[in-house]
C-alpha positions as CSV (number, residue, x, y, z in Angstrom):
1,X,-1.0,-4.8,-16.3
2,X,-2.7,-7.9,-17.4
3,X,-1.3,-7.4,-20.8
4,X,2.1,-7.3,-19.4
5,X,1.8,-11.0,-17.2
6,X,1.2,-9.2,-14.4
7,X,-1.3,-11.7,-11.2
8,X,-1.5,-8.7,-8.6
9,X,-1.5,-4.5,-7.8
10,X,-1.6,-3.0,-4.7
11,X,-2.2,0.3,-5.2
12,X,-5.8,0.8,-4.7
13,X,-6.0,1.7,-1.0
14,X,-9.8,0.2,-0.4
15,X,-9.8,-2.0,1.6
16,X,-8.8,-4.6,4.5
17,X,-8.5,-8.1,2.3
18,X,-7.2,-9.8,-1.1
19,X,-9.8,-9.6,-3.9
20,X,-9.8,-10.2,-7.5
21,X,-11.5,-7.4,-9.8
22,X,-12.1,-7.3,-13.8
23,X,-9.9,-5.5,-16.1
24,X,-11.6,-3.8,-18.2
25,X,-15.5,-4.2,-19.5
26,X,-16.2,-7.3,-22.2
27,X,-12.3,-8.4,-20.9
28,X,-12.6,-12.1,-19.2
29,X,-9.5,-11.6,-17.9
30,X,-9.0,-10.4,-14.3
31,X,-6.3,-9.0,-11.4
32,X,-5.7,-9.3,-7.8
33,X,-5.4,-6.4,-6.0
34,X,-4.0,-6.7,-2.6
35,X,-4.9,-3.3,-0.7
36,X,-2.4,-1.8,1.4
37,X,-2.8,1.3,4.0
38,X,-0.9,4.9,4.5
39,X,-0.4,3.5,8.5
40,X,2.0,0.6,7.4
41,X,4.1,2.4,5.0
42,X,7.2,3.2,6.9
43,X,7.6,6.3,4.9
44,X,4.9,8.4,6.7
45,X,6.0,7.5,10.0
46,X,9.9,7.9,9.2
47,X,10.5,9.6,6.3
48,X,11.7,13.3,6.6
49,X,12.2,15.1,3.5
50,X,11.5,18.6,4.2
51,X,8.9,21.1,2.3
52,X,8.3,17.9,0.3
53,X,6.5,15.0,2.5
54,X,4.7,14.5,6.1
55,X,4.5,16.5,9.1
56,X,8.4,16.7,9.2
57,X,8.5,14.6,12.7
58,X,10.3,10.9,12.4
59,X,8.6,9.2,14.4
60,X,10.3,6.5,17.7
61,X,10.8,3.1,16.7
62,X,9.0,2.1,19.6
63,X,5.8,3.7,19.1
64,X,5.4,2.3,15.0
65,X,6.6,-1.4,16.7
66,X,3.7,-0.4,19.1
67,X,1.1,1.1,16.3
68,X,2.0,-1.6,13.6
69,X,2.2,-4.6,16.7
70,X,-1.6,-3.1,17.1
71,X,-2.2,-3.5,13.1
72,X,-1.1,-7.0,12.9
73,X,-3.3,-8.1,16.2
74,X,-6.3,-6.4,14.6
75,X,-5.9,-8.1,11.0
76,X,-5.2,-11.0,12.6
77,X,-8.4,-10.7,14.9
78,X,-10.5,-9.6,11.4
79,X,-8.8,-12.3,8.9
80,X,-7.8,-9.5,6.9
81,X,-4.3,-9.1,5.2
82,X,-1.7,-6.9,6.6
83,X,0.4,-5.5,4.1
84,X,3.4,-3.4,5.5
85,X,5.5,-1.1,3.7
86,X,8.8,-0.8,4.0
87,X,11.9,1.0,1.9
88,X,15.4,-0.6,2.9
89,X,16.3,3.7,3.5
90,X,13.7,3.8,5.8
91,X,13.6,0.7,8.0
92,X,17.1,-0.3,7.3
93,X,18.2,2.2,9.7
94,X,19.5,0.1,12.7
95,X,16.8,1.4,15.5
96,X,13.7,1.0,12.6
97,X,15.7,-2.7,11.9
98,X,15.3,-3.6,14.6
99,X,12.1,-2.6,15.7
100,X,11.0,-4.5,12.5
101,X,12.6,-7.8,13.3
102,X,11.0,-7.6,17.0
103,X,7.1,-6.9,14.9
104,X,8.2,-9.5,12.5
105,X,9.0,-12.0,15.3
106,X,5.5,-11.1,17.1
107,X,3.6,-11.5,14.1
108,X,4.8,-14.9,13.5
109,X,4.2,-15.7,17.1
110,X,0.2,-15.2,16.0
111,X,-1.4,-18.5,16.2
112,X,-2.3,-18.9,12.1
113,X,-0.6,-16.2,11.0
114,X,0.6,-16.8,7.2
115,X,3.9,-14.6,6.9
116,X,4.4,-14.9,2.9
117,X,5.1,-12.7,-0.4
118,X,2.6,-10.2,-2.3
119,X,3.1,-13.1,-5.1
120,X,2.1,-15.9,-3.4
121,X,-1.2,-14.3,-1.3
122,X,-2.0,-13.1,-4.9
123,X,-2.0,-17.1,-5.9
124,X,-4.0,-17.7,-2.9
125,X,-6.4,-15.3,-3.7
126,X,-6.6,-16.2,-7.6
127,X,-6.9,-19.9,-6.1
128,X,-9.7,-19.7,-3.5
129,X,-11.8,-16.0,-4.5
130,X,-14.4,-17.2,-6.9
131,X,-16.1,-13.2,-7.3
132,X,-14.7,-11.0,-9.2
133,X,-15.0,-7.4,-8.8
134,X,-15.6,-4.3,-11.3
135,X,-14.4,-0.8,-11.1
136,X,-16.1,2.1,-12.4
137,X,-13.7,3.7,-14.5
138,X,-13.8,7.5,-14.0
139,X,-13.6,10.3,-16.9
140,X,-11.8,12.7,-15.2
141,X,-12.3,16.5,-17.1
142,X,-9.6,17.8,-18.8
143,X,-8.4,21.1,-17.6
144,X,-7.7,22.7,-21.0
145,X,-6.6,26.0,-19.6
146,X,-3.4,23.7,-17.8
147,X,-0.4,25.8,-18.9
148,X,1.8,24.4,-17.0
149,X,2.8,22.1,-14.3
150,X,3.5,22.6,-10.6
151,X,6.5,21.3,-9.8
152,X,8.0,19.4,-6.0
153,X,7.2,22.2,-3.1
154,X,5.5,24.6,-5.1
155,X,2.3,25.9,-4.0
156,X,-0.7,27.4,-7.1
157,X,-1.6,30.9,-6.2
158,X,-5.3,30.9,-6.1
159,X,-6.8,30.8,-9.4
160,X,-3.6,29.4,-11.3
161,X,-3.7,27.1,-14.1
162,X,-2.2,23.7,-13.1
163,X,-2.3,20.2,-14.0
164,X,-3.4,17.1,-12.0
165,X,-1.1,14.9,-10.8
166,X,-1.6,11.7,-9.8
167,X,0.7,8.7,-8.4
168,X,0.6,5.2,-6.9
169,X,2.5,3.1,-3.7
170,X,4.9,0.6,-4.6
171,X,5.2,-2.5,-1.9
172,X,8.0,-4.6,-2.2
173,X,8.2,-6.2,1.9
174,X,7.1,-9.9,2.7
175,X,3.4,-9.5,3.6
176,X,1.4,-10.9,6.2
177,X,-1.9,-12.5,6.2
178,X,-4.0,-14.3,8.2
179,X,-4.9,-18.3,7.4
């Protein structure tokens, strides 16, 4: 990422606040990652994509403004970042619109609260976070009976050869963060 100009990810899901971490051994060169959380994605509260994703139950409007209302005053309360999730499919609709815009509007009623972009809480961080951070990079074992993949909504039988799969959350909302 570093080689390609990128300041920030936000994929690593551990933890509560902006920090800046190393990237890679002997590398003086570093990232911010900005962690986000499952509970302020709007696509595991929402989304209903059957045999694919979730519990297949899209949740009331008024109970995520109540659960991410509850979030923000807790982030807030803790100086930590809240970083919510949202895809224009999902929170476009018009009740999940404007739900947001009422959670939006209560956030910025929180005395401090910085409502910004992923970019510039990055720039913060770069500015003001003097440690930087390491991650153990993990040798994960190769599985070189793998024959074949599994594909979308299809379970291994026990014992079946399969391949890991592994993927990442994208954030692309205006983020709020505490200053």
């Amino acid at each position: 990422m570093a080689d390609r100009g990128f300041l920030y990810d936000s994929s690593l899901l551990d933890g509560d606040a902006p920090y800046r971490f190393s990237v890679a051994d002997g590398d003086s060169r570093d990232l911010v990652e900005i962690p986000v959380d499952w509970a302020l994605d709007d696509w595991e509260q929402y989304a209903f994509s059957p045999r694919v994703t979730g519990s297949g139950v899209i949740e009331s409007p008024a109970k995520i403004l109540e659960m991410w209302t509850l979030e923000a005053e807790a982030h807030h309360a803790a100086g930590s970042c809240f970083v919510l999730s949202n895809h224009p499919s999902i929170s476009g609709r018009p009740s999940k619109a404007v739900a947001l815009e009422q959670l939006i509007s209560r956030v910025k009623a929180m005395d401090g609260m910085w409502v910004t972009t992923m970019a510039r809480i990055a720039e913060q961080t770069r500015d003001t976070v003097t440690e930087v951070h390491s991650h153990a990079r993990i040798e994960v074992p190769g599985f070189p009976d793998a024959r074949r993949p599994l594909h979308p909504g299809q379970c291994p039988s026990p014992g079946a050869d399969r391949r890991p799969v592994m993927t990442q959350p994208t954030t692309n909302a205006p983020q709020l963060l505490p200053t």
